[in-house]
VEXDREN-2710 file (C-alpha; in Angstrom, 1 decimal):
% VEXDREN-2710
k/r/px/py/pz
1/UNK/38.6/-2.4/-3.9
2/UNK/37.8/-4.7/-6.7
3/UNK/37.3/-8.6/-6.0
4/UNK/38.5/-11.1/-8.3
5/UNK/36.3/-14.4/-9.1
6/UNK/38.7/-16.9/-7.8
7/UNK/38.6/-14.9/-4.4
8/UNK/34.9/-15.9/-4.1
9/UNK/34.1/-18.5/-1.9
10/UNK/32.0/-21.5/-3.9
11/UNK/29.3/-21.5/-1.5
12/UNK/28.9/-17.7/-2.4
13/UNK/29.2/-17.9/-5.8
14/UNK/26.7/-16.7/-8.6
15/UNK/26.6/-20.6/-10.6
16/UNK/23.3/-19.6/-12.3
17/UNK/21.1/-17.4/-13.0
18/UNK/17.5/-17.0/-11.2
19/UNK/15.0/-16.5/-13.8
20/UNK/11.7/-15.8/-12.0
21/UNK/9.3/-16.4/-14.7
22/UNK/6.3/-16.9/-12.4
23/UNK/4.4/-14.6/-10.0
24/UNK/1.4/-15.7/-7.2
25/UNK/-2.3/-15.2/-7.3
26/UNK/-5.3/-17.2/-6.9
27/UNK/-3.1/-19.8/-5.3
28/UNK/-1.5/-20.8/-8.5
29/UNK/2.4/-20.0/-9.5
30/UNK/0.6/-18.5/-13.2
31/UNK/3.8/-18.1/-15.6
32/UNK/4.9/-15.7/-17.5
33/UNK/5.8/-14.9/-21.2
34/UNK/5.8/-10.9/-21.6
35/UNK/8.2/-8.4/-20.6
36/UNK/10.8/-9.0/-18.6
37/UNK/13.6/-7.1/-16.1
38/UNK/17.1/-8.1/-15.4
39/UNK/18.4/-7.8/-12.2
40/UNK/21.7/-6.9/-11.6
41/UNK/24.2/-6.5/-8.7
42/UNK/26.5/-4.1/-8.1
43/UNK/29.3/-6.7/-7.2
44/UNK/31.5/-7.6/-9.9
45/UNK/32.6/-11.5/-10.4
46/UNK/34.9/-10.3/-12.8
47/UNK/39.1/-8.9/-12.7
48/UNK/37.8/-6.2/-14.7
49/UNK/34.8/-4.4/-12.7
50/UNK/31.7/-5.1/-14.1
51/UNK/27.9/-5.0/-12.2
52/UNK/26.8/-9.0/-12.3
53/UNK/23.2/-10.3/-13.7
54/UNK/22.0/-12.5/-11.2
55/UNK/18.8/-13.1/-13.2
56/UNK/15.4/-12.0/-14.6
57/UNK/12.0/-10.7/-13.1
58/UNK/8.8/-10.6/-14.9
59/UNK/7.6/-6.6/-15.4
60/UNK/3.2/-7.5/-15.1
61/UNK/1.0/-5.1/-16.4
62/UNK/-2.4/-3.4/-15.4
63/UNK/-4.3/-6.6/-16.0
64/UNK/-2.0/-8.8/-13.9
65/UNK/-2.7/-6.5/-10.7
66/UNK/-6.1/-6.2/-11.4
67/UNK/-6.2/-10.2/-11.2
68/UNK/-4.3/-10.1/-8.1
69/UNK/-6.7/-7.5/-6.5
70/UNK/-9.7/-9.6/-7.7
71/UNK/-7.8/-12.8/-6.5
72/UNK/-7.2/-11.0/-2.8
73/UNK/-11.4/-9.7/-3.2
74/UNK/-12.2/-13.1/-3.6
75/UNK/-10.3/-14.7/-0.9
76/UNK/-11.5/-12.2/1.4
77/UNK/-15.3/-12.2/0.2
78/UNK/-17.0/-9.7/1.8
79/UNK/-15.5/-11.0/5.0
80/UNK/-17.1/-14.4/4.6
81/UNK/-14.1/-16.1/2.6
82/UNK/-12.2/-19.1/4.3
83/UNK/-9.1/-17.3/5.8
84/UNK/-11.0/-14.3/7.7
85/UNK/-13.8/-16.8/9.2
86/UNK/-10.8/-19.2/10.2
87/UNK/-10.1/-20.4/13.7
88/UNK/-7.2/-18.5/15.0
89/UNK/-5.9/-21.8/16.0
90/UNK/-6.4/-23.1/11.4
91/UNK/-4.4/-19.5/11.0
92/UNK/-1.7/-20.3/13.0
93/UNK/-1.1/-23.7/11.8
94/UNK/-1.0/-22.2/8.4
95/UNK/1.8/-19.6/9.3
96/UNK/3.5/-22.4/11.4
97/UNK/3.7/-24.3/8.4
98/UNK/5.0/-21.5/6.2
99/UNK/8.1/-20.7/8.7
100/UNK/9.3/-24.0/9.3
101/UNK/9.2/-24.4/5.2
102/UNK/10.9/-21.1/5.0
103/UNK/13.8/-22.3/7.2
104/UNK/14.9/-24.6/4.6
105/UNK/15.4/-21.6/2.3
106/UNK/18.0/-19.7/4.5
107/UNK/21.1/-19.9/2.7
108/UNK/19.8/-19.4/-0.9
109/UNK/17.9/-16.2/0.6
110/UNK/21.2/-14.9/2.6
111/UNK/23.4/-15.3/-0.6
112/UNK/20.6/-13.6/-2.7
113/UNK/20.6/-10.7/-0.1
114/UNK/24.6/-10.4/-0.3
115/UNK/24.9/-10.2/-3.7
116/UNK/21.0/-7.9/-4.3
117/UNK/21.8/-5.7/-1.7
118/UNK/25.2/-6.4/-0.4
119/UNK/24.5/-6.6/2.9
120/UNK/27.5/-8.5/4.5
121/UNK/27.5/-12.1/5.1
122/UNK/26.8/-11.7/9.4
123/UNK/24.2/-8.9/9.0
124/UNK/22.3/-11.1/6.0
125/UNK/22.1/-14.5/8.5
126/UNK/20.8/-12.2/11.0
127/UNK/18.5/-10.6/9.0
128/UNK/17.0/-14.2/8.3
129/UNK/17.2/-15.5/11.5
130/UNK/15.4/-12.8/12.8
131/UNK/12.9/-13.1/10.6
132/UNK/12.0/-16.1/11.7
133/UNK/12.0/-15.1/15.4
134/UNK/9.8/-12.8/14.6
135/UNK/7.0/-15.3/12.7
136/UNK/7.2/-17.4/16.0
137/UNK/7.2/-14.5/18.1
138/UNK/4.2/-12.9/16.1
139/UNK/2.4/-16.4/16.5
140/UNK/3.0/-16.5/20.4
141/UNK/1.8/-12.7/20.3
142/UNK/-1.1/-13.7/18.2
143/UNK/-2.0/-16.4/20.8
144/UNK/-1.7/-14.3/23.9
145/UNK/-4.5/-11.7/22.2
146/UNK/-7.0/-14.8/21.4
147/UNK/-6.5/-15.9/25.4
148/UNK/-7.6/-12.6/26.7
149/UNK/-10.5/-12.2/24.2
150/UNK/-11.7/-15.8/25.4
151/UNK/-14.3/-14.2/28.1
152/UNK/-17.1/-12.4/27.9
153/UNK/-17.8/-9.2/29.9
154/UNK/-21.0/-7.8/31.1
155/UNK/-21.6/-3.8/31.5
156/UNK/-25.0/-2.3/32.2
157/UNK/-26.7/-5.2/31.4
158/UNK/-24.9/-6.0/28.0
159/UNK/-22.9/-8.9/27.5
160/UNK/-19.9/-8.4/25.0
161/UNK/-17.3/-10.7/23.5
162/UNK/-14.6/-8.4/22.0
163/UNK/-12.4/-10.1/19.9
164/UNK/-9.7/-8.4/17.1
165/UNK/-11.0/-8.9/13.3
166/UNK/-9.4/-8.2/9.8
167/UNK/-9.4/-5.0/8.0
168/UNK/-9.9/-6.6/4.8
169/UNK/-6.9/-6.4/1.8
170/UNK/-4.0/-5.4/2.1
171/UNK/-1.2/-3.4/-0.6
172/UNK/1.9/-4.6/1.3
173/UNK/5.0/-2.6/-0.3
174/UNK/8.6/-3.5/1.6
175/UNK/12.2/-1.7/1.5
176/UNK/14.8/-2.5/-0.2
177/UNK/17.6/-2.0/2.6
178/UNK/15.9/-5.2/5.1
179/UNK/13.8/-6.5/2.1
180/UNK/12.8/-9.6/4.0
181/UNK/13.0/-8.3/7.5
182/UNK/10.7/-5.0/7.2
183/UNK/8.5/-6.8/3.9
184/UNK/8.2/-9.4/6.8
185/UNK/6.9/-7.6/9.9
186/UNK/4.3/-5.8/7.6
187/UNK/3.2/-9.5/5.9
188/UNK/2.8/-11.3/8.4
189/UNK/1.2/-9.8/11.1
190/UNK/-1.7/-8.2/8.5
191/UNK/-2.2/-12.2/7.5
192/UNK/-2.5/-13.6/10.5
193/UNK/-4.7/-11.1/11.5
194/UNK/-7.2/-12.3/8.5
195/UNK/-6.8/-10.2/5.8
196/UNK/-5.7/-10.9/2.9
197/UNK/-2.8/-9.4/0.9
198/UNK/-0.9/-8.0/-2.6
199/UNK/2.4/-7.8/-2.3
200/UNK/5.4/-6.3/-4.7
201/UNK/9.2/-7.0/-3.5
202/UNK/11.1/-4.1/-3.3
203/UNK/12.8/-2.9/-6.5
204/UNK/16.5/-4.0/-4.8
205/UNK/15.8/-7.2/-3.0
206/UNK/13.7/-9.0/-5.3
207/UNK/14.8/-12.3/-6.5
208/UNK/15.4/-13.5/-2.5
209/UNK/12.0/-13.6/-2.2
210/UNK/11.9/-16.4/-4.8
211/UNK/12.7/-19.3/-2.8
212/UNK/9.4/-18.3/-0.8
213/UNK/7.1/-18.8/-3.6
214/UNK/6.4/-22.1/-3.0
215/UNK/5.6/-22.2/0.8
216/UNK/3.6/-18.9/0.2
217/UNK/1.9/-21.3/-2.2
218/UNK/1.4/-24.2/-0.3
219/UNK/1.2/-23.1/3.6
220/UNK/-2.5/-20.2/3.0
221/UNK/-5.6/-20.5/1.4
222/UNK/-5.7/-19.8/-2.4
223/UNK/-5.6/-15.9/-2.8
224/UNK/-4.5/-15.0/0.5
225/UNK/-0.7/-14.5/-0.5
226/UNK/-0.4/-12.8/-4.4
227/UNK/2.8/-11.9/-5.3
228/UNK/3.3/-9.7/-8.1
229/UNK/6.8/-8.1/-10.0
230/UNK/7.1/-5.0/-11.6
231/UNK/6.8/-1.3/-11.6
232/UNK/5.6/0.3/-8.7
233/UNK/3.2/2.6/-10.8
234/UNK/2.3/0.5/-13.1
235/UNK/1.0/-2.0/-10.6
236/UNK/0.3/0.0/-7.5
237/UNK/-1.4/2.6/-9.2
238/UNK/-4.6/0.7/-10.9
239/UNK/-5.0/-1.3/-7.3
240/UNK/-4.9/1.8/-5.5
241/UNK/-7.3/3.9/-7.9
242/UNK/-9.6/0.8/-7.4
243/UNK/-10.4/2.1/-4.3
244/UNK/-10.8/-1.6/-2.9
245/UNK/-7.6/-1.4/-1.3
246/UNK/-8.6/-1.1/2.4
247/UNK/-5.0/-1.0/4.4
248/UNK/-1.6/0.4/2.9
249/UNK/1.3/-1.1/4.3
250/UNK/4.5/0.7/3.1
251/UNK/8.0/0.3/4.6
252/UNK/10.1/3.6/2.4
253/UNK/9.4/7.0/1.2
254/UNK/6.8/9.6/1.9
255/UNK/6.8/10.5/-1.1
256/UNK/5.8/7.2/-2.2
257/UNK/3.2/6.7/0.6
258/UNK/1.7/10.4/-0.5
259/UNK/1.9/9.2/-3.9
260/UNK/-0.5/6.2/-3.4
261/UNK/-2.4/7.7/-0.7
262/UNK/-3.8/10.6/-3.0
263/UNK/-5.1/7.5/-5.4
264/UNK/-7.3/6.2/-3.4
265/UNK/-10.6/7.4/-3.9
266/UNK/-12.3/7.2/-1.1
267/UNK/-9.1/8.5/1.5
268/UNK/-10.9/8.2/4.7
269/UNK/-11.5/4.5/4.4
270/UNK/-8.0/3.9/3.8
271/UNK/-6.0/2.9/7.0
272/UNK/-2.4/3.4/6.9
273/UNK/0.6/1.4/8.1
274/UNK/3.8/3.9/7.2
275/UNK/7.5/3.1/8.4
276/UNK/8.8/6.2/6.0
277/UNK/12.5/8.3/6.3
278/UNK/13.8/9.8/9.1
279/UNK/17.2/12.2/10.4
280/UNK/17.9/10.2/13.5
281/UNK/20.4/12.8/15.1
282/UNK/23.0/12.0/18.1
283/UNK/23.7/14.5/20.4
284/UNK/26.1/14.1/22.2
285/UNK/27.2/16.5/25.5
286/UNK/30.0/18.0/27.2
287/UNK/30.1/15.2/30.0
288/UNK/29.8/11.7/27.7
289/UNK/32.0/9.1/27.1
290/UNK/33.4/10.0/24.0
291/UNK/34.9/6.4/23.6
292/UNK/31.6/5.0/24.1
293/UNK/30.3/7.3/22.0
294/UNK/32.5/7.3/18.9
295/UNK/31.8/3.9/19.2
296/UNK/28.1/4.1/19.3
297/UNK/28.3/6.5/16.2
298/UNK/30.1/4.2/14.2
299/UNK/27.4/2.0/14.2
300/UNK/25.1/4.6/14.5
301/UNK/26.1/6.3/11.2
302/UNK/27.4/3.5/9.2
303/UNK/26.0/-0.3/9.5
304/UNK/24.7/-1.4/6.6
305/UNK/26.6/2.0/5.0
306/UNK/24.2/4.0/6.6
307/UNK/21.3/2.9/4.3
308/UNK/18.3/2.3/7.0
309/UNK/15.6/4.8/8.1
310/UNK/16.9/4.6/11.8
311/UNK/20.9/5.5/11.1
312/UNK/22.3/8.4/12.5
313/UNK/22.1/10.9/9.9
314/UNK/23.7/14.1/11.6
315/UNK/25.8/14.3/15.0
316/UNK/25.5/16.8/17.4
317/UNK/28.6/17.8/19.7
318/UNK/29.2/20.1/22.3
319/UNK/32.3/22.5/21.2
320/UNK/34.0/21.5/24.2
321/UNK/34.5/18.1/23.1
322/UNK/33.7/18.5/19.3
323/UNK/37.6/18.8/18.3
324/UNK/38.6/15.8/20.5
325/UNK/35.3/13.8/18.8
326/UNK/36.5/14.5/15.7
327/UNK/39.6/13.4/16.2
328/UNK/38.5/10.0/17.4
329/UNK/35.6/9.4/15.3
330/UNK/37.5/10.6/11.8
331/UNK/40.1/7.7/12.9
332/UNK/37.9/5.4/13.5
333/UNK/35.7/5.6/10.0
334/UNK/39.1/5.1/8.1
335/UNK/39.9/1.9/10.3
336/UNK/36.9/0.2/8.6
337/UNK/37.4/-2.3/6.1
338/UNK/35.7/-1.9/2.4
339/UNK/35.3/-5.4/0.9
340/UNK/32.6/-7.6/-0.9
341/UNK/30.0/-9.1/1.9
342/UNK/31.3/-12.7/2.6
343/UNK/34.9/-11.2/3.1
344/UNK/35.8/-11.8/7.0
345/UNK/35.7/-8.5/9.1
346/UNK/33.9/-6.2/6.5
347/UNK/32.1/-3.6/7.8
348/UNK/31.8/-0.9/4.4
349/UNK/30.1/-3.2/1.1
350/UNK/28.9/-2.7/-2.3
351/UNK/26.3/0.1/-2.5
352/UNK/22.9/-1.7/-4.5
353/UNK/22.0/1.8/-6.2
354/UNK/23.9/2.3/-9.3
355/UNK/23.6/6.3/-8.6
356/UNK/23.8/6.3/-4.8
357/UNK/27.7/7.3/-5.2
358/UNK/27.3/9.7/-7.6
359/UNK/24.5/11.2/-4.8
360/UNK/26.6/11.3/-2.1
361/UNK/29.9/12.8/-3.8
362/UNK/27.2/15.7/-4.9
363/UNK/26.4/16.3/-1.0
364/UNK/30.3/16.0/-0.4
365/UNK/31.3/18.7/-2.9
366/UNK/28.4/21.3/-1.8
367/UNK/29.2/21.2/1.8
368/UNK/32.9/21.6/1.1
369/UNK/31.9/24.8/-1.6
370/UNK/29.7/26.1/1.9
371/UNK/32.8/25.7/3.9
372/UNK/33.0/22.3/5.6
373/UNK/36.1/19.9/5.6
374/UNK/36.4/16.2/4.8
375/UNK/37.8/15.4/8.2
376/UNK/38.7/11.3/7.4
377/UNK/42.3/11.1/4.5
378/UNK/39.5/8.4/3.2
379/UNK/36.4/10.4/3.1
380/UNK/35.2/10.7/-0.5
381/UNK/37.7/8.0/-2.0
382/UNK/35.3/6.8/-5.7
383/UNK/35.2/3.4/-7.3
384/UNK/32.5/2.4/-9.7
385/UNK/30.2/0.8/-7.0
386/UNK/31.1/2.3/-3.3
387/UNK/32.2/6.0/-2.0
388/UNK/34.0/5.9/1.0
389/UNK/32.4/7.4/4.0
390/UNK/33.1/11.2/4.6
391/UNK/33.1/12.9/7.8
392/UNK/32.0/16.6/7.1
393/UNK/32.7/19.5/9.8
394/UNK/31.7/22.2/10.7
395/UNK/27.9/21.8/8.7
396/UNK/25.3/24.2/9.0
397/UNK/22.1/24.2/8.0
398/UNK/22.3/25.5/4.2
399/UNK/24.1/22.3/3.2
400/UNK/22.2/19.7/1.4
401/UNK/23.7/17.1/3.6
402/UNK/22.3/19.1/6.8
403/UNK/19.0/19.2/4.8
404/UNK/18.3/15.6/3.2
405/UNK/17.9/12.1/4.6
406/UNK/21.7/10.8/2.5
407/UNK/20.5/7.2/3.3
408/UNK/24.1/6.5/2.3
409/UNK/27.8/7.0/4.0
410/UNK/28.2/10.3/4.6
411/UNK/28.6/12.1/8.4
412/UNK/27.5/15.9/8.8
413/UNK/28.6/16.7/12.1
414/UNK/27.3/19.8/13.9
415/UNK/29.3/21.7/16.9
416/UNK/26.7/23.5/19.1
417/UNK/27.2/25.8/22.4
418/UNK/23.7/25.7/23.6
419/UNK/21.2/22.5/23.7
420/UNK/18.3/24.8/22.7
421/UNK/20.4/24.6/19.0
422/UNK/19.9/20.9/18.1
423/UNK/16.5/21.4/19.9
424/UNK/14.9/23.9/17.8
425/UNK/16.2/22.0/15.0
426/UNK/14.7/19.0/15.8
427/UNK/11.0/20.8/16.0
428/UNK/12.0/22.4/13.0
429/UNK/12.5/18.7/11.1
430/UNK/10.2/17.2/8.8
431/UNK/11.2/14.2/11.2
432/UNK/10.5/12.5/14.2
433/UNK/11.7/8.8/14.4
434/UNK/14.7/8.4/17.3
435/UNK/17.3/10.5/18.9
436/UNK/20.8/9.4/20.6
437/UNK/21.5/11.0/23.5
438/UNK/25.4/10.9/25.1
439/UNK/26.0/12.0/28.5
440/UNK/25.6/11.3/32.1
441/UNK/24.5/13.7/34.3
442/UNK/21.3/13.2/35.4
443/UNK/20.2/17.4/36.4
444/UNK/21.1/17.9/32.7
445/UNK/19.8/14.7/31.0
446/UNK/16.1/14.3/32.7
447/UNK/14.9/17.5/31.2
448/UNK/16.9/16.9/28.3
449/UNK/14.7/13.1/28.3
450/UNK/11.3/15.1/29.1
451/UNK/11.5/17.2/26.1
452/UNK/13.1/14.6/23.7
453/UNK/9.8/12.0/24.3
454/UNK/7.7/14.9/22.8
455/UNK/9.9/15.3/19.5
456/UNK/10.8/11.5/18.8
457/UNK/9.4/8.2/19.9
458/UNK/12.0/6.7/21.2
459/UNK/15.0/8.5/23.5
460/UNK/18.5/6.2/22.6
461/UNK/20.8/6.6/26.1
462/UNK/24.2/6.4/25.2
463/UNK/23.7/4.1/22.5
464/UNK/22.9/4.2/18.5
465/UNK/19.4/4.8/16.9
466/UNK/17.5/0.7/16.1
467/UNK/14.7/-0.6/15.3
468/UNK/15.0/-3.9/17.8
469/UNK/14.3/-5.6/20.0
470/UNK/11.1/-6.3/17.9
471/UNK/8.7/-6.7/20.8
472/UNK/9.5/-2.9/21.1
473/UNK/7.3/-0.6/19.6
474/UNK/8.7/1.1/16.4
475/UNK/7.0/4.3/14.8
476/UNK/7.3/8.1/14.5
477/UNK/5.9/11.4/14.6
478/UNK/5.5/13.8/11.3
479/UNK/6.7/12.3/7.9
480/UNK/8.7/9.1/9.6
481/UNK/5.5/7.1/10.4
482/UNK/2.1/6.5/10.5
483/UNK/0.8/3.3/12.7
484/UNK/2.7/1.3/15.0
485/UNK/4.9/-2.0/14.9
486/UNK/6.1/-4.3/17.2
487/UNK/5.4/-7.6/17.4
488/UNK/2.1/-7.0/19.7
489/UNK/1.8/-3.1/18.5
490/UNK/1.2/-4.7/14.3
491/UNK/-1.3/-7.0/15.0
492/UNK/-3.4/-4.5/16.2
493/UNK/-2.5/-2.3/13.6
494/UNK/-3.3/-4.8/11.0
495/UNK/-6.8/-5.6/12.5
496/UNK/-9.8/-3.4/14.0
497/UNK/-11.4/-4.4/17.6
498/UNK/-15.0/-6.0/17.0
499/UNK/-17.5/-8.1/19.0
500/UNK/-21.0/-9.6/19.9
501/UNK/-23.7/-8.0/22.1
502/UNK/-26.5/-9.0/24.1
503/UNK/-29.0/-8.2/26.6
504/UNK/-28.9/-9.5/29.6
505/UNK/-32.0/-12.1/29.9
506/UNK/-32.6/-15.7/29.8
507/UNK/-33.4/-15.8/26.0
508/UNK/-29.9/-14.5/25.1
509/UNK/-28.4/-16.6/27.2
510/UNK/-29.5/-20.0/26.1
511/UNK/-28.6/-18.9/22.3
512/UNK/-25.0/-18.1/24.0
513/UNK/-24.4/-21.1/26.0
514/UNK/-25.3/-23.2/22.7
515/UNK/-23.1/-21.3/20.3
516/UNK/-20.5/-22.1/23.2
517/UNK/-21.5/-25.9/23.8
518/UNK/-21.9/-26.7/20.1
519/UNK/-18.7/-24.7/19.2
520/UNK/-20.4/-23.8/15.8
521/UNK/-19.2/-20.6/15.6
522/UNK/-15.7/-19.4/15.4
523/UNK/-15.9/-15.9/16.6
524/UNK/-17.7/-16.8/19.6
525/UNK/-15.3/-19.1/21.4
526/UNK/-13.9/-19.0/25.1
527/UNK/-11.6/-22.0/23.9
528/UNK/-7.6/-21.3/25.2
529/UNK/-5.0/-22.0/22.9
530/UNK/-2.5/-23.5/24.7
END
């Protein structure tokens, strides 16, 4: 399972190291001289296995987040700065201009995310590619809002014009799993929006966000974008205890988002954008289409090695079928190929975390001591930076596997009799995110459909757990969200509804029609972006 250098295409290879020795705030790349982290991967370039250093990051301190909290203050002004009294036509062009820069940066940031995370080489394009879409989607989105705010409406002799304004800054905190896709559709909606924003890369996932720098630097305002590299605590911590944070934007753990949260000093001014964990389970009944299915659960359970929030983390299957399933499915896992990310047909990669394999052995070897089996003749197969997936059955509800969110290629499968079992356990879950459901009877799957709605927010039909298409709302109940996104669902998140009133009489009136005529004001507009 080892690759050796010469079996590395050139375009892919590591020729140099990235040494990020500069970090964004105020509008200025400031450099830096102190203490610094390397960052490794978990791919070796090398006969011999060894992790590869792809370069350095800088590891700021308390007073290098307090400048990029001040240099985010200042931008923002007491709502009076530059960027949140901006035309939402000047915004636009500003994120237009960022996008069309970042396009030139695609394959240094898909190579960076094979070798930081090893994603594999199809999933890493798309990843960037839909990053884009989603800027130009976001900007269409954006312009469709500011055509239906052009009016003004008149109730009970008031006149109104309701527009959408900034919250203010922003602690933007991404994943390391889609560290430009998830970082993204947090960053760029709360900026076009108006706010202003701090943001740390993900602690896997970093150094792609290098190549960005510049058109961060050159496309906003100076202090709109600040960048800073480190440790979570050591920087999130102070901005948080500052209590001038006003939203947090976390893609990750609840723990982390609890963490932060309880910082804050003044909680109840603190709005929250959470994507956090989830146990997406499948359930899948006597009457499905177990090839569609196994299929289904494949990708459910395992692109990307099962490392993102919506994977299917335990399978539900009706005894009746649960043996053929098995069967099926266990054949299936060991058909997938295990190779480095620009390898042709590789579905199983590299895992980023040093310890993740090590994690997932320890879930193996408990739910065998609790009496499951390893169903798969690969399941559990160890090298120094992958595990191969294991299929576990039967599991039951003692099992760590059963219990925790593996993030990570493992496959607890369940066998139940009655539908009230995955049910109950499903109200019982600290979770609430998505669901899979298999089957095609429609007297058994519209109650089934009714009840699901209630315990997730969002009912998969004979098809894996996802986050896309991104115009579709993504969130979930209990500790898997807090706040919505979409495309249309994050700006309003990132942005609070606010407007202009005024009797109804003729003095009013003349000071409106002016404002309009004059077009001095740029929250009072009925101009229609085209």
């Amino acid at each position: 399972m080892e690759t050796k250098t010469a079996e590395i295409p050139d375009n892919y290879k590591i020729t140099g190291l990235t040494h990020q020795n500069s970090y964004l705030v105020s509008g200025e790349l400031k450099e830096w001289h102190g203490e610094t982290a390397e960052v490794y991967s978990t791919i070796s370039s090398t006969e011999t296995y060894k992790p590869t250093l792809l370069g350095t990051i800088p590891q700021l301190g308390e007073e290098e987040a307090q400048s990029a909290l001040n240099s985010a203050l200042e931008a923002f002004d007491k709502g009076q700065g530059l960027w949140p009294t901006m035309k939402v036509e000047d915004r636009i062009v500003c994120m237009t201009k960022f996008v069309e820069q970042m396009k030139t940066k695609r394959d240094e940031v898909v190579k960076l995310l094979m070798w930081e995370i090893g994603k594999n080489l199809p999933d890493s394009e798309k990843e960037f590619d839909r990053t884009v879409d989603y800027i130009y989607d976001t900007i269409e989105a954006y312009k469709q809002i500011d055509r239906d705010s052009a009016k003004f409406e008149k109730n009970d002799g008031v006149y109104a014009h309701i527009r959408r304004g900034p919250l203010g800054v922003v602690l933007c905190l991404g994943p390391y799993n889609y560290p430009l896709n998830e970082t993204f559709s947090l960053l760029i909606p709360a900026l076009i929006m108006g706010n202003t924003v701090i943001f740390k890369p993900a602690k896997h996932g970093v150094l792609l966000i290098s190549p960005l720098l510049e058109a961060f630097q050159s496309s906003f305002p100076k202090g709109v974008v600040n960048v800073v590299y480190g440790r979570g605590r050591v920087l999130a911590t102070p901005i948080m205890q500052s209590g001038k944070i006003d939203v947090l934007a976390l893609i990750g753990n609840s723990k982390s988002a609890n963490a932060l949260q309880s910082q804050h000093p003044k909680g109840n001014r603190l709005r929250m954008v959470l994507g956090l964990e989830a146990k997406n389970p499948a359930i899948i009944l006597p009457d499905a289409d177990l090839d569609l299915a196994v299929d289904e659960c494949i990708a459910g359970t395992l692109s990307f090695n099962g490392q993102r929030c919506t994977a299917l983390k335990v399978i539900y299957v009706h005894e009746s079928v649960v043996e053929e399933f098995n069967r099926r499915f266990s054949y299936k896992v060991d058909q997938l190929k295990f190779g480095n990310p620009w390898e042709e047909g590789v579905k199983l990669t590299p895992l980023p975390e040093v310890d993740k394999p090590a994690y997932i052995q320890e879930l193996i070897d408990d739910a065998v001591e609790k009496g499951a089996a390893i169903l798969n003749d690969k399941g559990g197969e160890v090298t120094e930076n992958f595990i191969y997936p294991a299929v576990l059955f039967p599991v039951s509800k003692e099992m760590r596997v059963f219990q925790e969110e593996q993030f990570g290629p493992v496959i607890p499968v369940v066998s139940f009799k009655d539908i009230e079992e995955p049910l109950d356990d499903m109200a019982e879950s600290n979770y609430g995110q998505q669901v899979s459901l298999f089957g095609k009877n429609v007297h058994t799957l519209a109650p089934l459909i009714d009840t699901l709605v209630n315990l997730v927010c969002r009912v998969n039909l004979n098809s894996s757990c996802q986050r896309g298409p991104d115009v579709y709302p993504f969130t979930g109940r209990k500790d898997s969200a807090y706040g919505t996104l979409s495309v249309h669902d994050a700006l309003r998140s990132f942005s609070i509804r606010t407007f202009v009133a005024s009797k109804d009489n003729a003095y009013n009136k003349a000071i409106l029609n002016e404002l309009l005529d004059k077009k001095v004001s740029n929250f009072i507009s009925t101009d229609y972006i085209l």
